[in-house]
C-alpha positions as a printed NumPy array, in Angstrom:
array([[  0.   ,   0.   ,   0.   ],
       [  1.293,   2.975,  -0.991],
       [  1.218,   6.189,   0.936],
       [ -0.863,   8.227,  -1.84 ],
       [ -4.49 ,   9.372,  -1.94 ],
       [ -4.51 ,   8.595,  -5.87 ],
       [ -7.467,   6.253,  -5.007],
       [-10.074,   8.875,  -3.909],
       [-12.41 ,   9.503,  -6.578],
       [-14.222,  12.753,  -4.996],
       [-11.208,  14.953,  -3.908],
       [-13.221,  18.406,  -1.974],
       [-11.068,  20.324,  -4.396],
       [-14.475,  22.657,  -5.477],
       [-13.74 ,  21.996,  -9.388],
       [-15.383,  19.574, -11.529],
       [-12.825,  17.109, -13.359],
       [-13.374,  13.15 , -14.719],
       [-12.459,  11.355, -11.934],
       [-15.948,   9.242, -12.258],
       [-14.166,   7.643, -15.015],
       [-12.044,   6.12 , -12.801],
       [-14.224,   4.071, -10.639],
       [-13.932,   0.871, -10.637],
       [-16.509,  -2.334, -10.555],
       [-19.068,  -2.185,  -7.634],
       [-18.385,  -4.803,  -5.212],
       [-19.954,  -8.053,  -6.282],
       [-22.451,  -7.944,  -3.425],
       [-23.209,  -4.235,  -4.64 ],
       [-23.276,  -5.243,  -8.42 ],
       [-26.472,  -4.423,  -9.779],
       [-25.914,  -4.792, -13.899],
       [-26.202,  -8.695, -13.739],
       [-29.618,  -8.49 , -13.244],
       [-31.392, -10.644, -16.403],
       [-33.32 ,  -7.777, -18.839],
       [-35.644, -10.559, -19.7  ],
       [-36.75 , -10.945, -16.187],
       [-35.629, -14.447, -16.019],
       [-33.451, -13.338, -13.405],
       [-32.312, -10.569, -10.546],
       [-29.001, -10.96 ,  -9.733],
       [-29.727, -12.067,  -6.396],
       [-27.762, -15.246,  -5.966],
       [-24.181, -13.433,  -6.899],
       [-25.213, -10.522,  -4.274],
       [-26.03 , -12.847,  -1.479],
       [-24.006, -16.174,  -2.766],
       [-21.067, -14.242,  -4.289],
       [-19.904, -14.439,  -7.693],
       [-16.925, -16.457,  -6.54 ],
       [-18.675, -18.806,  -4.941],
       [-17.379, -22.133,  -6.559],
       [-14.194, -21.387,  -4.604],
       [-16.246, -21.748,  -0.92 ],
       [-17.41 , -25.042,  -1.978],
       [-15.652, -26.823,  -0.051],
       [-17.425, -24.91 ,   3.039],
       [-20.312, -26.952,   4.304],
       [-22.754, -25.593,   7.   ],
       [-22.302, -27.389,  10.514],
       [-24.471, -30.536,  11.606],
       [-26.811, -28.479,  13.635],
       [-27.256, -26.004,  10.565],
       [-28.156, -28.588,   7.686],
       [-30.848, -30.776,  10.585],
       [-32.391, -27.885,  11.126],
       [-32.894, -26.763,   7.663],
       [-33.82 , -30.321,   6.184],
       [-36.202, -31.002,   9.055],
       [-37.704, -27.611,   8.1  ],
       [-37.897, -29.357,   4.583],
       [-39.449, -32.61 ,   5.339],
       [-42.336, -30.928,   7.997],
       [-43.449, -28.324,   5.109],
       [-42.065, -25.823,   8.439],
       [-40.937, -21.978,   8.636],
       [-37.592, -21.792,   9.729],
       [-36.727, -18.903,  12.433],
       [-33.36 , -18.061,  11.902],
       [-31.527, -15.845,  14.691],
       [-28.437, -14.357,  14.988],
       [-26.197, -11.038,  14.888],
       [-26.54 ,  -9.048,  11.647],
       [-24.64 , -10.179,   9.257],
       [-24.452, -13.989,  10.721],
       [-25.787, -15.434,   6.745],
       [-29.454, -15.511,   8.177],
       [-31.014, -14.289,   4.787],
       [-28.209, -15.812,   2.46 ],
       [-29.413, -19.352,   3.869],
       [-32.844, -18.816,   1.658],
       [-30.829, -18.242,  -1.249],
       [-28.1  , -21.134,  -0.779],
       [-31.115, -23.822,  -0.681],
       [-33.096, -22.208,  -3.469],
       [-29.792, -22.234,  -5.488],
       [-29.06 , -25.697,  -4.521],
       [-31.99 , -27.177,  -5.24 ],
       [-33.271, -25.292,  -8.25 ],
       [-36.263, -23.502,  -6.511],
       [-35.854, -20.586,  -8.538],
       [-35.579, -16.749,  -7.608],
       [-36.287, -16.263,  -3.702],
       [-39.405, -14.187,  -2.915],
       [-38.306, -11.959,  -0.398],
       [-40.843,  -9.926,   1.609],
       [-38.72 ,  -6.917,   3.92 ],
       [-40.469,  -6.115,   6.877],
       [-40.757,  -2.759,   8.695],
       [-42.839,  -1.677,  11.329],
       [-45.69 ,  -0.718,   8.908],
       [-45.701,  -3.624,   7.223],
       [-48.859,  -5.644,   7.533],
       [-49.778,  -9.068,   6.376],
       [-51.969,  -8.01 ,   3.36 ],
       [-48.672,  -6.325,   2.154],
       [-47.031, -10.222,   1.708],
       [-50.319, -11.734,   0.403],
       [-51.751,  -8.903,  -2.175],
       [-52.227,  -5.416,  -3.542],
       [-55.721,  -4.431,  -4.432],
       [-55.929,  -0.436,  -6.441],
       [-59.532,   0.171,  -6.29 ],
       [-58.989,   3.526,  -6.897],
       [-56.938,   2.869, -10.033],
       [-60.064,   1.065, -11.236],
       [-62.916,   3.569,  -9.806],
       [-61.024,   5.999, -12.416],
       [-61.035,   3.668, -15.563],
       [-64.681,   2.984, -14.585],
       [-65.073,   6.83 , -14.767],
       [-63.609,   7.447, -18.135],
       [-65.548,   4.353, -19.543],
       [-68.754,   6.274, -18.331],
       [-67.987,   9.302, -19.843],
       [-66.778,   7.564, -22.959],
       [-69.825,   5.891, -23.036],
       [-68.945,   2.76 , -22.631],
       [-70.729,   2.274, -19.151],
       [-70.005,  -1.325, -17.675],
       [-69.866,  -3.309, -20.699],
       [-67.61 ,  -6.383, -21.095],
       [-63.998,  -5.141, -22.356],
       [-64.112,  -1.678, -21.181],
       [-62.091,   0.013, -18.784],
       [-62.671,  -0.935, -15.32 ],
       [-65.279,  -4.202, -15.986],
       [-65.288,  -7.116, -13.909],
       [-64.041,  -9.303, -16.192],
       [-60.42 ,  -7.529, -16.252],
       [-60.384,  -6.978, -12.069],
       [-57.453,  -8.993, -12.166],
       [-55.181,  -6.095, -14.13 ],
       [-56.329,  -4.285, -10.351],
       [-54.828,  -6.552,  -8.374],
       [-50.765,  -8.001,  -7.622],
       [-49.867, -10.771,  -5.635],
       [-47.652, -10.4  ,  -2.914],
       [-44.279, -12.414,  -2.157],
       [-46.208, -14.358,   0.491],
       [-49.382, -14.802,  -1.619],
       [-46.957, -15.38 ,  -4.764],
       [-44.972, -18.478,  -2.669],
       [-48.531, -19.865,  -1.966],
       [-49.556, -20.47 ,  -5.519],
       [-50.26 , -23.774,  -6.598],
       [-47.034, -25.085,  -7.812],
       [-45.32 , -28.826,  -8.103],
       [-42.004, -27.886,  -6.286],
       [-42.137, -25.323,  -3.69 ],
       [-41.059, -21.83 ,  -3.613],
       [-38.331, -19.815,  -1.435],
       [-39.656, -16.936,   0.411],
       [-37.848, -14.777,   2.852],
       [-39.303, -12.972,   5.327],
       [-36.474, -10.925,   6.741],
       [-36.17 ,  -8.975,   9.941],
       [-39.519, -10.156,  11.484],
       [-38.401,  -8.95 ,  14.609],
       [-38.818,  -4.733,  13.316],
       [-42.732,  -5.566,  12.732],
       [-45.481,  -4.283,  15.022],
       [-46.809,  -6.378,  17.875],
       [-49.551,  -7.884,  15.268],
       [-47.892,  -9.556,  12.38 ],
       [-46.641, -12.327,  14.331],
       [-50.031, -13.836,  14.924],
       [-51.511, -12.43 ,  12.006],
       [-49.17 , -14.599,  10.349],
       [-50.363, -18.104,  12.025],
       [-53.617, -18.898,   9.742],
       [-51.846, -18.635,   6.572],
       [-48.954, -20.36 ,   7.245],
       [-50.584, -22.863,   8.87 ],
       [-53.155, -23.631,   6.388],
       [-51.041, -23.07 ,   3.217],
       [-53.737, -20.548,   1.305],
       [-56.271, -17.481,   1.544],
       [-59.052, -15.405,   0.15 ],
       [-58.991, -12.389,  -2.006],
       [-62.739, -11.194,  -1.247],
       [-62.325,  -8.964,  -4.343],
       [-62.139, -11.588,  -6.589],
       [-64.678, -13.686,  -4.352],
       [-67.173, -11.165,  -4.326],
       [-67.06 , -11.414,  -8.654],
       [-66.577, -14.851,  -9.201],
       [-69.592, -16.262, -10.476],
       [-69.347, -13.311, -13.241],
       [-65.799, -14.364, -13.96 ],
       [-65.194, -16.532, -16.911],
       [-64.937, -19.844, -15.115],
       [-64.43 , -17.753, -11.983],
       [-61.376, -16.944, -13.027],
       [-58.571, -13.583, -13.076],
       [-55.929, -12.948, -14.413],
       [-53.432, -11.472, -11.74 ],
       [-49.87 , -10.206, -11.97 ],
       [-47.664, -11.803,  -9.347],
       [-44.834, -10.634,  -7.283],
       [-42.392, -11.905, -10.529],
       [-44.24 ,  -9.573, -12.31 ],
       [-45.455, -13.044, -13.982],
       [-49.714, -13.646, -14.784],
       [-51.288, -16.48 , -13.433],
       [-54.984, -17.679, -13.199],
       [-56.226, -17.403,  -9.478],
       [-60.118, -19.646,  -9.28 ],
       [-62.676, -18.376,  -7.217],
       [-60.602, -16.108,  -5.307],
       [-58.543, -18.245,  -3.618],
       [-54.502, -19.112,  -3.756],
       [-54.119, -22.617,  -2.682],
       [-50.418, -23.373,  -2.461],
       [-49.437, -27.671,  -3.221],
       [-46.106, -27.578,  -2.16 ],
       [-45.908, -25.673,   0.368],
       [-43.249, -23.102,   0.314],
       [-39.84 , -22.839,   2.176],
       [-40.561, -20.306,   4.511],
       [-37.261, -18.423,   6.027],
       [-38.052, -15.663,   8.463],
       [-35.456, -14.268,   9.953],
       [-34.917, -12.271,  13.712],
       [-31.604, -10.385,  14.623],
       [-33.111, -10.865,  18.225],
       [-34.282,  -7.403,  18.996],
       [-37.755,  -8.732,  20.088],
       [-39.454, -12.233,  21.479],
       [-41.824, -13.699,  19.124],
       [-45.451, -15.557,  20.507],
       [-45.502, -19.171,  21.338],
       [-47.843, -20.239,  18.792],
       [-45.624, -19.009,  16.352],
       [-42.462, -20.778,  17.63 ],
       [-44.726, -23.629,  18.077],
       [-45.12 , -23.636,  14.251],
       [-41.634, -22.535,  13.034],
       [-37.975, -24.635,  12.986],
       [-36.118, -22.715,  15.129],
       [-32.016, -22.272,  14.395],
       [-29.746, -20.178,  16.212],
       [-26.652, -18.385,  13.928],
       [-23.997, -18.987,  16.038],
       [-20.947, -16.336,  16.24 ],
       [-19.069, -17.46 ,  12.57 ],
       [-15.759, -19.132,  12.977],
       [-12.21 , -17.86 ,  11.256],
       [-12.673, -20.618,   8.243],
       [-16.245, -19.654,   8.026],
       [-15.446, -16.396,   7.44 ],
       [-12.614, -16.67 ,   5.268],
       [-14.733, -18.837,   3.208],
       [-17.015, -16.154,   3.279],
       [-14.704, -13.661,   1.935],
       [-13.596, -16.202,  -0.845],
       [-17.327, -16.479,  -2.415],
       [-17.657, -12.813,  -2.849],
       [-14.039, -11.279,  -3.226],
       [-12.261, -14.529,  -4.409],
       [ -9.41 , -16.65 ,  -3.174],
       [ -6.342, -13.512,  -3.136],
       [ -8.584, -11.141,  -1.42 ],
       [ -9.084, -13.844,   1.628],
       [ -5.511, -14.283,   2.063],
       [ -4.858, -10.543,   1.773],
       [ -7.053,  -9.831,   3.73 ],
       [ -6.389, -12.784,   6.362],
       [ -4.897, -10.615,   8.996],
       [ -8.251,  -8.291,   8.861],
       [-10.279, -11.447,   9.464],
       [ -8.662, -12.563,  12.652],
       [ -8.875,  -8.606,  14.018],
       [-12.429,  -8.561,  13.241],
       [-12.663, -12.231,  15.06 ],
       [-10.879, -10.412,  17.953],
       [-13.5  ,  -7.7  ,  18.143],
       [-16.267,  -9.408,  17.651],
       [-15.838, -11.646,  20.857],
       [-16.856,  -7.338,  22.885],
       [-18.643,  -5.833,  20.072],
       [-21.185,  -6.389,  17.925],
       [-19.822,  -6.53 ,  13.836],
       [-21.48 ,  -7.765,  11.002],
       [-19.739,  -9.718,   8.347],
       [-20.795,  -7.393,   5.733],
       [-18.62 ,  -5.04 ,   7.343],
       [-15.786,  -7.271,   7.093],
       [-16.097,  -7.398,   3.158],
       [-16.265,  -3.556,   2.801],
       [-13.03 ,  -3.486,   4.915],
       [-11.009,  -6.206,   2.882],
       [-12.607,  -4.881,  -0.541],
       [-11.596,  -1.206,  -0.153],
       [ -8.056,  -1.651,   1.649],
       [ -7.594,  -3.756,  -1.658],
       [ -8.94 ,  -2.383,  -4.862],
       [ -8.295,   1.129,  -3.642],
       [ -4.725,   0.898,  -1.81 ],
       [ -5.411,   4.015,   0.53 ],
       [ -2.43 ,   6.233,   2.841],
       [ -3.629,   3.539,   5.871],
       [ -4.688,   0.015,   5.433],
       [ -5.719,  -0.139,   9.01 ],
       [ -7.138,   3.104,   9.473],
       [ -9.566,   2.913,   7.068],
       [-10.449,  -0.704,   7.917],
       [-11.686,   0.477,  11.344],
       [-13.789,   3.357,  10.243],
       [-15.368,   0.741,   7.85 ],
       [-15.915,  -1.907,  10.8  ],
       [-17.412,   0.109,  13.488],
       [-19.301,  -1.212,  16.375],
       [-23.275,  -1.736,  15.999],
       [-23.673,  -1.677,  19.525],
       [-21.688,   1.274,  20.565],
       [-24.106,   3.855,  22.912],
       [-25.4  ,   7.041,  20.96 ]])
């Protein structure tokens, strides 16, 4: 590393200049331009997988780890996943969907507004109150092909990631529910009928059935794919791989836990991390950045890190080669716990 501060792209000097030019590839996990234009695709697996991750194969997940997750498989279960940020709760959903060819994972984010008819569906009545309007004053009134007529309610109406994973399928779907634990009190045990059952009701398609051709619509899903939903109900088959994940910040209700695989992240080990590092930076970056894995292991044992914060560190001290390798590594890996 050489003492030079040739790698900063924005320099505070006040005058424009073409320094953008010079910034190199995103970091793999922050690469956005492999997403597929045909749709086929999202770019999600190199992101959370890494785009070197042939090189981590021979990491495998401990005993407890793969039990858990396969007895999640065989019972048609949630799995709760907790652990520290960072820990590879929501990259779990998208190693067994890319191991077992399950496709893109759904992932629903939770915040504190979110509500379960965000994960199931979108209904915009007041998109279609306004194409019923124009039709009226076009003159077309309520006829069959006009704007706004029952038969096309379906254009109104877009499946959520939950009510996506709960369509009828042969092999199930991957959904992630991440960060459970930032929801309101509610969604816990608003949760518990429809995963427990495996489907639910859109009353808006319900309501219209019997005026439906073979009480059928046409809906979009949360793919962005159309499917056929039957008398206003989505019945899943298989029933989907269900990851929701907790960083802890909150105790969840004991009928929930009652109905959920429950595995605990553990703090990750050096080899789990290095192998960590390999998947998304490759094989030179690990051992370059070997001596930053054992200080974050160090720190880690008193503060709370992420790994993400581990792969800024060891991606920046080596693409960009700042004045001081170690300097900049600890303003990158600062402690998440550390009092306001």
């Amino acid at each position: 590393m050489t003492e030079s501060s040739e790698w900063l792209i924005y320099r505070g000097a006040g005058e424009p200049h073409d320094g953008i030019e010079r910034l190199p590839s995103p970091p793999p996990w922050r690469d956005f331009t492999s997403r597929d234009a045909a749709g086929s695709g999202d770019g999600s697996e190199d992101r959370r997988l890494g785009a070197h991750r042939h090189l981590a194969e021979l990491h495998r997940p401990g005993a407890e780890e793969l039990e858990m997750i396969n007895a999640a498989l065989y019972l048609r279960r949630p799995l709760l996943v907790t652990g520290s940020p960072g820990a590879g709760k929501s990259t779990l959903a998208h190693s067994v969907a890319y191991e077992l060819g399950l496709g893109n994972v759904l992932r629903w984010s939770i915040v504190s507004r979110s509500a379960l008819q965000d994960g199931l569906y979108h209904y915009d009545a007041i998109a279609r109150l306004q194409d019923v309007q124009i039709a009226a004053q076009g003159g077309f009134g309520s006829a069959a092909g006009s704007p706004g007529a029952v038969e096309g309610i379906g254009s109104y109406l877009r499946l959520g990631p939950l009510g996506t994973a709960l369509l009828p399928s042969d092999t199930p779907r991957v959904l992630l529910i991440d960060e459970l634990d930032k929801s309101d009190i509610d969604l816990p045990n608003d949760l518990l009928n429809v995963l427990e059952e495996g489907e639910f009701a859109i009353p808006e398609l319900e309501r219209v059935a019997d005026r439906l051709p073979d009480g059928e619509a046409e809906v979009l899903t949360a793919d962005g794919v159309k499917v056929r939903v039957r008398d206003g109900r989505v019945r899943c088959r298989a029933f989907p791989f269900v990851v929701l994940t907790s960083n802890g910040e909150r105790d969840f209700p004991a009928p929930l836990m009652r109905r959920c695989i429950h595995l605990e992240l553990g703090r990750p080990d050096h080899n789990r991390l290095a192998t960590f590092v390999r998947a998304h930076l490759g094989d030179e970056a690990a051992r370059a950045g070997d001596d930053l894995i054992t200080r974050f292991l160090e720190r880690s044992r008193s503060e709370l890190l992420a790994a993400d914060q581990l792969l800024n560190a060891i991606y920046l001290t080596d693409a960009a080669a700042p004045p001081s390798r170690d300097r900049l590594a600890d303003l990158l890996v600062q402690r998440l716990d550390r009092p306001r």
